[in-house]
C-alpha positions in Angstrom: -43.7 23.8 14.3 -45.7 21.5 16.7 -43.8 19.1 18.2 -45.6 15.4 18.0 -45.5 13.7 21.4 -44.8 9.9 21.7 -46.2 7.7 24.2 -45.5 3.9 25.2 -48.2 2.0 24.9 -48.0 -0.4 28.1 -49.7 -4.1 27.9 -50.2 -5.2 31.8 -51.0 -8.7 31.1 -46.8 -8.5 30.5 -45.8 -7.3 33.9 -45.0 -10.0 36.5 -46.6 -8.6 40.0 -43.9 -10.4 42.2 -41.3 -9.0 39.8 -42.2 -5.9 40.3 -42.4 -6.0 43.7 -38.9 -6.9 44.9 -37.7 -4.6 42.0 -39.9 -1.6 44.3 -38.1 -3.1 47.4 -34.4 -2.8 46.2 -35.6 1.1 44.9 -37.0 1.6 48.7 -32.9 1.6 50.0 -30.8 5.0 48.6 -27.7 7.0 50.0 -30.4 8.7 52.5 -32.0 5.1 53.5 -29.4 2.8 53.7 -31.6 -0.1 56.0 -35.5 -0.3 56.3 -37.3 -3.0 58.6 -39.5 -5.4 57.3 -42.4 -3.5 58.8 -41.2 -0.4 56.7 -41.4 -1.9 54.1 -44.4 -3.0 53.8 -46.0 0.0 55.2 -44.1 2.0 52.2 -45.0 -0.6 49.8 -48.6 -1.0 51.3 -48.2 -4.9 51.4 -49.8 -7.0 53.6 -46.6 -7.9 56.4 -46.9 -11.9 55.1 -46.1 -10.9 51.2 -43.4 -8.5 52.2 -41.9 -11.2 54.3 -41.8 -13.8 51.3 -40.3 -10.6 49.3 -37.6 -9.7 51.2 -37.0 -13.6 52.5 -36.4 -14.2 48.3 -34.5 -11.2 47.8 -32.1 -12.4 50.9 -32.0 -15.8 49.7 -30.5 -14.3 46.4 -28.1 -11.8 47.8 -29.7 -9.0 47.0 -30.8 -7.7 50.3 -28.8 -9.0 53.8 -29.8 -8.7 57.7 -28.4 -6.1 59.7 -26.7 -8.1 62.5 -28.5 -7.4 65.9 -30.9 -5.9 64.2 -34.4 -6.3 62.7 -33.1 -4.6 59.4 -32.2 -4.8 56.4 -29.6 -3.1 53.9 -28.9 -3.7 50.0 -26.6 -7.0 49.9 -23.6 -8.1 48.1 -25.7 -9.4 44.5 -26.8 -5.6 44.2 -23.0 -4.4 44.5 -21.6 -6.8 42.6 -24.4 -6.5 40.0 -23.1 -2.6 39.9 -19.2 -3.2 40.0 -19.4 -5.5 36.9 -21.5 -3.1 34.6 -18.9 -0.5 35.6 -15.5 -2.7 35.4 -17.0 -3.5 32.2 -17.1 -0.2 31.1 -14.1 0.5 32.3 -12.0 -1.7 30.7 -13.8 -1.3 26.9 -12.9 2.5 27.6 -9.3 1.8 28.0 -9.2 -1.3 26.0 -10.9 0.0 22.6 -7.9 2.5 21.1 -5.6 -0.5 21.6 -7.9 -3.0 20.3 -9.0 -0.4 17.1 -5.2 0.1 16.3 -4.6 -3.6 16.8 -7.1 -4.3 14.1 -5.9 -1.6 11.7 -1.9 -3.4 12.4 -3.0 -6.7 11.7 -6.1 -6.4 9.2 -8.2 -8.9 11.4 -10.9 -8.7 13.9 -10.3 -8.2 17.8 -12.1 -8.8 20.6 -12.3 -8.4 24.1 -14.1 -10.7 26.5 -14.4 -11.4 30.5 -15.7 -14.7 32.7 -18.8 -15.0 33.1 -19.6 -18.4 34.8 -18.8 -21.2 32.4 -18.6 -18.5 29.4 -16.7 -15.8 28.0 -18.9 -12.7 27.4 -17.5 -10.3 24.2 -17.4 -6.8 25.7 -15.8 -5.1 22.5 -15.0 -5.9 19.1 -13.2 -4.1 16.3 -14.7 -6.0 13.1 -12.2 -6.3 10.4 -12.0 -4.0 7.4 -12.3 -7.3 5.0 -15.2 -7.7 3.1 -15.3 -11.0 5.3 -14.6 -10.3 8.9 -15.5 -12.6 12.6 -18.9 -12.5 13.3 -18.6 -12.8 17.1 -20.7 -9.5 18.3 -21.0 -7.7 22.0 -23.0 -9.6 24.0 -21.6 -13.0 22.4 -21.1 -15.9 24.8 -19.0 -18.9 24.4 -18.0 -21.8 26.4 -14.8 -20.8 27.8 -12.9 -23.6 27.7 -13.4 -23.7 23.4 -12.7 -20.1 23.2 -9.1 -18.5 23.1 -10.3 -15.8 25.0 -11.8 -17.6 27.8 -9.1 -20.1 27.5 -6.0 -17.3 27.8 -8.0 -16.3 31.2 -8.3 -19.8 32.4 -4.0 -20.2 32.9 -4.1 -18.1 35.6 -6.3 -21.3 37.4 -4.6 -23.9 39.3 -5.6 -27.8 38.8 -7.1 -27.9 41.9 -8.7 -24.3 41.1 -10.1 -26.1 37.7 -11.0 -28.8 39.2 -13.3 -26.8 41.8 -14.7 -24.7 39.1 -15.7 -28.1 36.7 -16.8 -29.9 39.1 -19.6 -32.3 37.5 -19.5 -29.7 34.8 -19.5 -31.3 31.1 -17.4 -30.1 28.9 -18.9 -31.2 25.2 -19.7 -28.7 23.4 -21.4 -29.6 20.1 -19.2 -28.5 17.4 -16.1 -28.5 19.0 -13.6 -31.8 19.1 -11.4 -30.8 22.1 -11.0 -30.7 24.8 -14.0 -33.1 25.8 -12.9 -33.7 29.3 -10.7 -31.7 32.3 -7.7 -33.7 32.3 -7.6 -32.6 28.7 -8.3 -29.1 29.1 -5.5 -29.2 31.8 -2.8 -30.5 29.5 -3.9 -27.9 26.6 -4.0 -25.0 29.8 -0.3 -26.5 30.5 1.1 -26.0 27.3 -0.7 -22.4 27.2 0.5 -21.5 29.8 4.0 -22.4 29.4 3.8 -20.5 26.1 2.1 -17.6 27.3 -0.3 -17.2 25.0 -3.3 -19.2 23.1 -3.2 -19.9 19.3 -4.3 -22.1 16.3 -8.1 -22.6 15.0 -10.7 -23.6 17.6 -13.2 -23.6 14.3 -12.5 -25.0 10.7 -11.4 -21.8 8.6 -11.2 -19.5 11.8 -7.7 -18.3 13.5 -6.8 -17.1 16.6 -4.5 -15.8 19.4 -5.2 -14.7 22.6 -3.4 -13.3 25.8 -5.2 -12.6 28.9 -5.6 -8.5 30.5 -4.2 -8.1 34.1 -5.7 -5.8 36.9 -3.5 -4.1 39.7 -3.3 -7.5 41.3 -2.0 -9.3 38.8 -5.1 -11.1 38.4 -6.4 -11.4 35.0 -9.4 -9.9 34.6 -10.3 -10.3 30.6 -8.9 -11.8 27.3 -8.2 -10.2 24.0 -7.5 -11.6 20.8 -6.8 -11.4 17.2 -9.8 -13.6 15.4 -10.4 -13.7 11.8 -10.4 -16.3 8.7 -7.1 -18.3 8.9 -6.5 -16.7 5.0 -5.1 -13.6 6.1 -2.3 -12.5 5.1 -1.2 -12.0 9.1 -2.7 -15.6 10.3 0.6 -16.9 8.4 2.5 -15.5 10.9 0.7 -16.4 14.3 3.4 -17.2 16.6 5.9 -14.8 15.0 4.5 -11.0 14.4 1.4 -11.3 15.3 1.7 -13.2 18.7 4.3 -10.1 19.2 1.3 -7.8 18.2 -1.4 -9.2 21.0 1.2 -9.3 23.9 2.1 -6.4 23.6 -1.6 -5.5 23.2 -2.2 -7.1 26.4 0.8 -5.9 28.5 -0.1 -2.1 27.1 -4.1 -2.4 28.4 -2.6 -4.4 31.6 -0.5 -1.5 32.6 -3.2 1.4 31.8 -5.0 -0.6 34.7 -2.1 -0.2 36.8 -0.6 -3.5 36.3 3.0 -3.6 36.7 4.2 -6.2 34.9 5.6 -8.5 37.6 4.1 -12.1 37.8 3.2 -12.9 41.8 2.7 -16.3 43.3 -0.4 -17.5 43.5 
């Protein structure tokens, strides 16, 4: 039997030239290159010395490529690394967290979810959609506003006043849809009570329940949020600060201490 070859068909009025250019820069620097000198690099690249200049200048501006100090070179900078470390903590933690969150779903009969910071938002890393005909619809990929979201809001205890108010600075916090909270000092009082309670809870959307607790890293630093999120007619909604708070806490606690979290709260 012949075996039918595929091809992709390419449009080049769709590639972006400069685009592509830093993107042949970054691939330039490997295990057996660590640092190249602008002249290198554009004799590798075959650009004229004034357009690799503008390159790399952009690509150091951004973080992705930083200057050697006493040197004329350069080496892959901190945006590349960090660009890496997320995809891979990522990873990490849907590996570990996805058993507990599947057998937290088949406990409770409601959606779960996992999400981490991402700026302003919450991005949804994992979800276990609930076996009910009619389940949450919040997919991978999902972003929120953290401060509406019980998943972005159980990660936002850990934060200080003074750390929120670094982080909202001039930020505004309406978010169409959503009644509360509108403004810091109110997000700080709902964060308060949070976080005195350990946990986050009630309906952030008409119809829609929830409750959170936030994932903790070796450091004690929390690192994600999980919840249990489904329609508020659930049989185990009616129990949200009883059974099923018990349920995500000890969700939380068990995916905590598979990332070597020992349990101990540290000062800040």
């Amino acid at each position: 039997m012949t075996k039918q070859k595929y091809s992709v068909e390419i449009n080049q009025s769709y590639i972006v030239p400069g685009l592509l250019r830093g993107l042949s820069i970054l691939g330039l620097f490997g295990r057996d290159r660590p640092s190249m000198r602008l002249t290198d690099i554009a004799q590798e690249l075959k650009l004229p010395r004034a357009t690799a200049f503008r390159l790399v200048y952009t690509l150091e501006r951004e973080g992705y490529l930083q200057r050697l100090k006493d040197s004329s070179g350069y080496s892959l900078g901190p945006r590349v690394l960090t660009l890496g470390f997320d995809y891979l903590h990522s990873q990490e933690l849907v590996e570990i967290a996805s058993p507990l969150l599947d057998e937290l779903r088949d406990r409770t009969g409601a959606s779960t979810h996992m999400a981490v910071l991402s700026g302003y938002d919450v991005l949804y890393i994992y979800r276990a959609a609930s076996h009910q005909r009619l389940s949450s619809n919040r997919h991978v990929g999902s972003r929120l506003p953290a401060h509406v979201n019980s998943l972005g809001r159980a990660m936002l205890t850990a934060l200080s006043n003074e750390e929120l108010d670094v982080m909202y600075a001039g930020h505004d916090l309406i978010v169409e849809n959503y009644a509360e909270p509108r403004t810091l000092e109110t997000l700080k009082e709902y964060l308060r009570v949070e976080r005195e309670r350990g946990y986050v809870a009630g309906s952030l959307v008409p119809g829609v329940a929830h409750v959170a607790a936030a994932v903790k890293d070796r450091s004690g630093s929390s690192i994600a949020g999980i919840n249990v999120s489904d329609y508020e007619s659930l049989p185990c909604m009616r129990d949200m600060h009883g059974k099923l708070k018990d349920d995500v806490l000890e969700t939380a606690a068990e995916i905590s201490r598979r990332l070597g979290h020992d349990g101990l709260t540290r000062g800040r």
